[in-house]
Each structure stands twice: as structure tokens, then as C-alpha cells.
N, C-alpha and C positions, 0 to 999 in steps of 0.2 A: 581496268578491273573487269573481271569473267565476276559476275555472284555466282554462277552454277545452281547447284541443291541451298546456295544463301549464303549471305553473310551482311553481317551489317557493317555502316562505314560511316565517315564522319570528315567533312572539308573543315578546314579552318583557313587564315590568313591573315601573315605577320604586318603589325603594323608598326615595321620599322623607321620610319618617319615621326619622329617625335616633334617636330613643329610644322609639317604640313599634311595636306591629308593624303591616304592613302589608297589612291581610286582603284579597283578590281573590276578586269572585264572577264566575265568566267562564260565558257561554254561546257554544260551537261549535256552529251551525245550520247545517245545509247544504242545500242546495236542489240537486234534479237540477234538469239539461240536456236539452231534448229534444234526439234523433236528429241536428236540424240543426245546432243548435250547439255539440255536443260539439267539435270542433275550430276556435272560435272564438279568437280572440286573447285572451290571456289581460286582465282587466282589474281594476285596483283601487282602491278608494275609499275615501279615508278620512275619517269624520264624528265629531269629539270632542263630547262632553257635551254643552257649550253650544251645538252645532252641531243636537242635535236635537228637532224643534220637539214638545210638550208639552201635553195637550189637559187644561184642568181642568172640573171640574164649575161648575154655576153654584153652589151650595152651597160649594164649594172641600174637600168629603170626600174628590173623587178624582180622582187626577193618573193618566194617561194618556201612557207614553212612546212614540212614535211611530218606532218604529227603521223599518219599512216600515207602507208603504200611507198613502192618502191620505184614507178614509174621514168620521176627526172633524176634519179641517182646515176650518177659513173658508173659505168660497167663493171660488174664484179662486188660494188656496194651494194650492202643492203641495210635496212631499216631500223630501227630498233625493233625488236619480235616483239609483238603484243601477245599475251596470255593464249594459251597452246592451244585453248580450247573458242576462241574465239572467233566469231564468223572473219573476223579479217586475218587470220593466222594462214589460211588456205590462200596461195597466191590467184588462183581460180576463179577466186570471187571478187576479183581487183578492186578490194575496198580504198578508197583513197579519201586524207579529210587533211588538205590543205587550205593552210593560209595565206593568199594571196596580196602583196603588196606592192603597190606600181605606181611610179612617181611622175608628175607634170610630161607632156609628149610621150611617157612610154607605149610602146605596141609590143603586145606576146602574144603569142600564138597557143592558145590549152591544146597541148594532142589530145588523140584521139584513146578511149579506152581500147582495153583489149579484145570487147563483142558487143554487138547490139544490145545484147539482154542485160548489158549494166543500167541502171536507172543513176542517172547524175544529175545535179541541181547545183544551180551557183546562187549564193545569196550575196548581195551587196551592200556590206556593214557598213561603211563610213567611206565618206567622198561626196561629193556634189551631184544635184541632177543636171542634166543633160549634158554635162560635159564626159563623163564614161559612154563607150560603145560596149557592146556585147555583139559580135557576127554584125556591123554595121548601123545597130538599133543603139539610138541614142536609150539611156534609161535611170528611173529614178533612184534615189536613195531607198536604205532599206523596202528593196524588193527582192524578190526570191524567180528565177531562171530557169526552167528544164530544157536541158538540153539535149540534142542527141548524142548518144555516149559513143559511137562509133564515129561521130567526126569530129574534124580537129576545127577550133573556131577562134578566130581573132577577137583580142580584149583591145581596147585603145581609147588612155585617158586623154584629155587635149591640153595641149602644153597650156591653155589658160587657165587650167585648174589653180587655185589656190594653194594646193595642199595634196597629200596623197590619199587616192583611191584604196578603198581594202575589200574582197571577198575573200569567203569560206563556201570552198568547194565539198561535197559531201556525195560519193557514188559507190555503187557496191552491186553487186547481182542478189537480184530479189532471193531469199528464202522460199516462197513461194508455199506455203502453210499457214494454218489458221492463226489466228492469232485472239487471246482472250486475257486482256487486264484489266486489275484492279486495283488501284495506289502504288507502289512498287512491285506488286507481282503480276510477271509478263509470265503468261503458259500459252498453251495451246488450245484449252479448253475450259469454260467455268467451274466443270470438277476441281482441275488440275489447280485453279488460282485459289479456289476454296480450301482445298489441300496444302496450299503454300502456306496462307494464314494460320490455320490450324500448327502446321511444323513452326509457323516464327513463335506465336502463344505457347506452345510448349517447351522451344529449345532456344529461342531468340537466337538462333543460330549460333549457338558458339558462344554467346555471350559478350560483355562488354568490360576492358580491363580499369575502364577509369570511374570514381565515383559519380560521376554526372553526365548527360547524355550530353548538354553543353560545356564539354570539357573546353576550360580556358587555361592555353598556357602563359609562362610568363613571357614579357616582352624581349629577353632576352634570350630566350630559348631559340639557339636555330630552326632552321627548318628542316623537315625529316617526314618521308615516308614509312609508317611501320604495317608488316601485316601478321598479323598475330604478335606473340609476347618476345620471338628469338629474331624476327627479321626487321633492321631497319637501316634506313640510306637516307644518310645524312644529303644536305644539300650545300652548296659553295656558300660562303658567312655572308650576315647581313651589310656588311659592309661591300661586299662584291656586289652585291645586288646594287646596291646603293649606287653605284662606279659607273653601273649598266645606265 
């Protein structure tokens, strides 16, 4: 989702499971705007599970979820397009935010970005300490990585792991502009964020089509992205989910 000049939004999540629970791991990433398109039209996308495409190793130790960037796709593939106006829309700025998953003995090797001046970070979500290496270093659970973006560096879980390893990789070329927020508005300068609020107190962006800001649907309601009142994208029944 681009907000652009604003828009407001709202997560929810189906609790298709009527006799056990339904655990949610959610990650909110947000990426600035340069200068130019902070007041871009707001835009949004929405891409379910099966919808994104999956890089495996030739070993099959490790699966690669490809939410941005185009890097380990087959030649001639490309991406799902993220919103037109978004810093990762520009292949130049080789924003990449995958999900990394690597089973007992696997080794892979992260290439290398496309310039120094990307800034890359790998975080490491679940999996054990000291059995993951990162470039040779044994390292703990939830910890966070900077790597250098312009080399390529060996992962390697140790076959005595219990279970499987996971990172979230997260790299892009700096914006390199000021940067001034406050609560959900990112600008460039304290006018600019002051001005933001002022626009949502007046127009709340557009407004909101359902009687309650904690809109609750029913249990039975599939799942569906809508963005405004004419657009929306159903997602595969909760019954498929269920199957996964």
C-alpha cells in the first residue's frame, strides 16, 4: 500500500478455525516516499500466499519467499508490481524483503545486491542459537545483521538443529532526505507532518465506508482485499486455507 496525500486502512484476520486457535505472525514494513511523491494518489495491492512467487534451492533446504524484488527470479520473471509510486517500484533502488527459510544441514549462499550504496539487514526470526552461521559467525536468535550489500555471504544451519531456521531479509538504496514523523505521518519536515494532521481532521482522507473503525466481519465471510467502494479481490475459501 502507497498512502501518498493519505488514506486510511484497516487489517483484520479470519478466524477460520472454530476449535483451535488461530495464531497470526504479521509483519508492518513501511518504506518512505521521496519528496516527490509524498502526495501521490494513494494506491493498493493486494497479493495472497499463493499469489507469491517462491525461489527454492537446487538442494530443496531452502525456500525463499519473495514478497519484493526481483533478484532470484528466472530470467525474464518478474515480481508482483508493488504500487507505481512506490520507492520499490524503481528497479534502481533494489529493494528486496524476503523470507528466508532453511532446513537442518542447509547452506545458501545470499548474493550480492546490485551497489554498495544499498543498505541490507538480515534479521533472524526463529531457529536456535548457535547452531545458524551468518558469513561463518555462529549467532543468536532474534538478532538483527548489517551486512554489506555488494557481497555475497554464506547462511549455514547445522544439520543438528531441531527444526528450521527463518530470516527476513530487508535492503533498498537509502532515500537519503530528511525525514520528520509523527504517529502515522512520515514527511520531510515538521510543517509538512503538522499539515498532514490538519488534512486527516478535515477530510479523514476519504473517509471510511463501514459504521465502525473496528469493523468486524462475519466468520464466514471470506477473505478479500478492497480499496475504495468499486475495487475488491477476493482470496482462495477458507477451506483452502485450511488444506495449506
Amino acid at each position: 500500500m502507497t498512502a501518498g496525500k493519505g488514506c486510511v486502512h484497516n487489517e483484520m484476520f479470519p478466524l477460520i478455525r472454530t476449535k483451535n486457535d488461530n495464531p497470526t505472525r504479521f509483519f508492518q514494513i513501511w518504506l518512505n516516499l521521496p519528496s516527490k511523491n509524498k502526495m501521490a494518489e494513494p494506491e493498493f495491492k493486494m497479493f495472497w500466499n499463493h499469489e507469491i512467487p517462491v525461489y527454492e534451492s537446487a538442494d530443496q533446504n531452502t525456500k525463499v519467499a519473495l514478497w519484493a524484488g526481483n533478484a532470484l527470479l528466472p530470467e525474464g520473471r518478474v515480481n508482483n508490481a508493488p504500487p507505481a509510486s512506490s520507492w520499490a517500484a524503481d528497479e534502481a533502488n533494489d529493494v528486496a524483503i524476503w523470507h528466508i527459510t532453511m532446513q537442518p544441514g542447509a547452506t545458501w549462499t545470499l548474493p550480492a545486491a546490485t551497489n554498495s550504496k544499498v543498505n541490507r539487514q538480515l534479521f533472524y526470526l526463529e531457529g536456535e542459537t548457535q547452531v545458524m552461521k551468518v558469513g561463518g559467525q555462529s549467532i543468536s536468535k532474534r538478532t538483527v545483521h548489517p551486512l554489506q550489500a555488494n557481497m555475497e555471504i554464506e547462511l549455514q544451519l547445522d544439520e543438528t538443529a531441531t527444526g528450521a531456521g527463518e530470516f527476513l531479509l530487508l535492503q533498498g538504496k537509502p532515500i537519503d532526505e530528511s525525514v520528520a514523523q509523527y504517529g502515522p505521518f512520515v514527511m520531510n519536515t515538521a510543517q509538512e507532518v503538522q499539515q498532514a494532521s490538519t488534512d486527516y481532521s478535515k477530510t479523514r482522507f476519504g473517509g471510511w465506508p463501514w459504521p465502525r473503525d473496528d469493523i468486524v466481519f462475519d466468520r464466514e465471510q471470506s477473505r478479500f482485499g478492497q480499496f475504495g467502494k468499486d475495487s475488491k479481490k477476493e482470496a482462495p475459501s477458507n477451506a483452502a486455507c485450511l488444506a495449506d
